[in-house]
N, C-alpha and C positions, 0 to 999 in steps of 0.2 A: 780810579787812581792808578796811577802807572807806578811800576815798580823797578829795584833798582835797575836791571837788566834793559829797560827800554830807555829809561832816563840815562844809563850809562850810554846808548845808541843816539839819545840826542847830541849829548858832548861830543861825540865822533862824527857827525851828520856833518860834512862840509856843505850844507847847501844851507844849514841855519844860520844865521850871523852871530856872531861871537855873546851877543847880549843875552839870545835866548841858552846857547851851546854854558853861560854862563848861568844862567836861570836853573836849566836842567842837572849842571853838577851840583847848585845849593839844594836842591830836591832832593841828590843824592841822599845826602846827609839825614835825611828825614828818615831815610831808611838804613843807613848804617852810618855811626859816627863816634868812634871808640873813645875820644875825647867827651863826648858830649856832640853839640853843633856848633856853636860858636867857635870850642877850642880846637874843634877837628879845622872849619874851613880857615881859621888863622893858621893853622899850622900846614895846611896843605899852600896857602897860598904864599906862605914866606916861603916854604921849600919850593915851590914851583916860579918863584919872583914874579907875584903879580901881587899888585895893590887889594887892598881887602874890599876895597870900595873902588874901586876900575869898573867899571861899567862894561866897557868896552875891552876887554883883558887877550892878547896875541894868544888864536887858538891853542897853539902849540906847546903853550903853557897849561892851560886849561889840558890838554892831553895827555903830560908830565903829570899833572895832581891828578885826573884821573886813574892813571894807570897806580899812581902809588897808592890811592885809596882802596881800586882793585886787588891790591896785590895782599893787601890785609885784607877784606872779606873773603878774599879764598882761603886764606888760612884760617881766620876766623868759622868758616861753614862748616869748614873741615874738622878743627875743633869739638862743634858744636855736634856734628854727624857722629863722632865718635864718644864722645863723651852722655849722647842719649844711648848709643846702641852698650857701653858700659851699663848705665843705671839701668836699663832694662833688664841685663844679665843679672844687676845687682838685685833688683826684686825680687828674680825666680831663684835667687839663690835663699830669698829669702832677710837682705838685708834691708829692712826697711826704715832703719832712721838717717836721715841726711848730716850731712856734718858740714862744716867752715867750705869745704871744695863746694857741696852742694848748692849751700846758700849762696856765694859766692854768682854760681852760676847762672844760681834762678836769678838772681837780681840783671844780670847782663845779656840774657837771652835777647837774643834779634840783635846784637849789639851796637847796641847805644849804650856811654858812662860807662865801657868797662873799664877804661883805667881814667879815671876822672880827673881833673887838673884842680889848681889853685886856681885860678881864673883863666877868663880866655883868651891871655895874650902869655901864658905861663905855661910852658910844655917843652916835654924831651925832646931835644931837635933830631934826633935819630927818627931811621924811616918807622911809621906805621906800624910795619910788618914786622920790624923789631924788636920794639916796644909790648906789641903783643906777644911776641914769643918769650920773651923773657916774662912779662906778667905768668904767662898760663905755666912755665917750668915753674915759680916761684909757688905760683899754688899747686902745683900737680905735685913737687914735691914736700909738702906739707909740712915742712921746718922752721919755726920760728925762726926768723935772721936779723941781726940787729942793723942793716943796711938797705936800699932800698932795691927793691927787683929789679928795677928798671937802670939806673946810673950807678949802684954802686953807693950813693951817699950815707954819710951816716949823722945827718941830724934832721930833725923833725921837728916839727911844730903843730899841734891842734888847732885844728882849724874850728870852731863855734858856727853855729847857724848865723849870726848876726854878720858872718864874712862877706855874705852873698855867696858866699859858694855854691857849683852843685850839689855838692857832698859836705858831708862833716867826717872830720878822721886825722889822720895822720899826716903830714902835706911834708913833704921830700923838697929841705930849702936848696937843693942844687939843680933839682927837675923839673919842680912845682907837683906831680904826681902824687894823689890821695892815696896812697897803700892801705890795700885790706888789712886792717888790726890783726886778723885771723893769722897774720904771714913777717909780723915782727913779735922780737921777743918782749916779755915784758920788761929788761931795764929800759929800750927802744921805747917803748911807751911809756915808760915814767917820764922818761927825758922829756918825751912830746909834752908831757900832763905840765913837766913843771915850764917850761917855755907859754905854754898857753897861761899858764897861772900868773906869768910875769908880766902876759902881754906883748910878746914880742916874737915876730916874726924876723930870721937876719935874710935876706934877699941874698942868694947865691952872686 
């Protein structure tokens, strides 16, 4: 199975035709895809202006979503490189129970779902790389906030399993972004609890 590194060398490969060069970015995604998959390649491919379903989509586009997808797993690796060589130091120090950052982490290692949407046409339109840097400040510094990491908003709504969503949690009605509970405060989650209790979600 090829990994992201050669599949991102198919997308670049001007000798394949746009079908396959289009094949090989959704593979991408199998291996890193911060939204999820669905909600990463809709949102790669409205920032890069190509149809979700283009078959055939102008490589050069396909190049643009590449490179923006790129530009987050670098900082993503990067992340993830520094935050094990942390926990290791963290152990010989001797600290051995994990907390909110921890769990947080473990769930989004190899990243796929770190910052999960409302569905997958429902996502922060800022780049990628944004998006993540602001999630990972929001948990690195470890402050309950009554707005969302990522846009700034301040209402939420509880998303239930029955949503279809990938996730259940807190859903950011200006961004659609599932915010770790761990990272709002609690009147921020009453608010969500009673919106879900009404049943109502208001669409930014």
């Amino acid at each position: 199975m090829a990994g992201f590194r050669a599949l991102a060398e198919q997308v670049r490969n001007p000798r394949l035709v746009a079908t396959q060069r289009r094949t090989a970015l959704r593979k991408c995604l199998e291996r890193f895809a911060p939204y999820g998959h669905r909600a990463t390649w809709h949102h790669l491919c409205t920032r890069a202006g190509i149809a979700t379903q283009d078959r055939d989509p102008d490589p050069e586009r396909l190049m643009a979503a590449l490179a923006e997808l790129e530009e987050a797993r670098t900082l993503w690796l990067a992340y993830e490189e520094e935050f094990a060589a942390r926990r290791r130091k963290e152990k010989h120090d001797g600290i051995r129970q994990p907390g909110a950052l921890h769990e947080w982490h473990r769930r989004t290692w190899g990243g796929c779902d770190i910052v999960p949407c409302e569905s997958p046409q429902r996502h922060p339109a800022a780049r990628l790389a944004v998006v993540l840097h602001r999630m990972i400040a929001a948990m690195e510094a470890g402050r309950p906030r009554r707005d969302c990491p990522v846009c700034g908003g301040t209402r939420f709504a509880w998303l239930p399993d029955s949503a279809g969503s990938p996730a259940t949690g807190p859903a950011c009605s200006r961004c659609g972004v599932l915010a770790p509970v761990s990272v709002l405060a609690p009147e921020a989650l009453t608010a969500a609890d009673r919106v879900h209790a009404a049943g109502a979600f208001a669409a930014a």
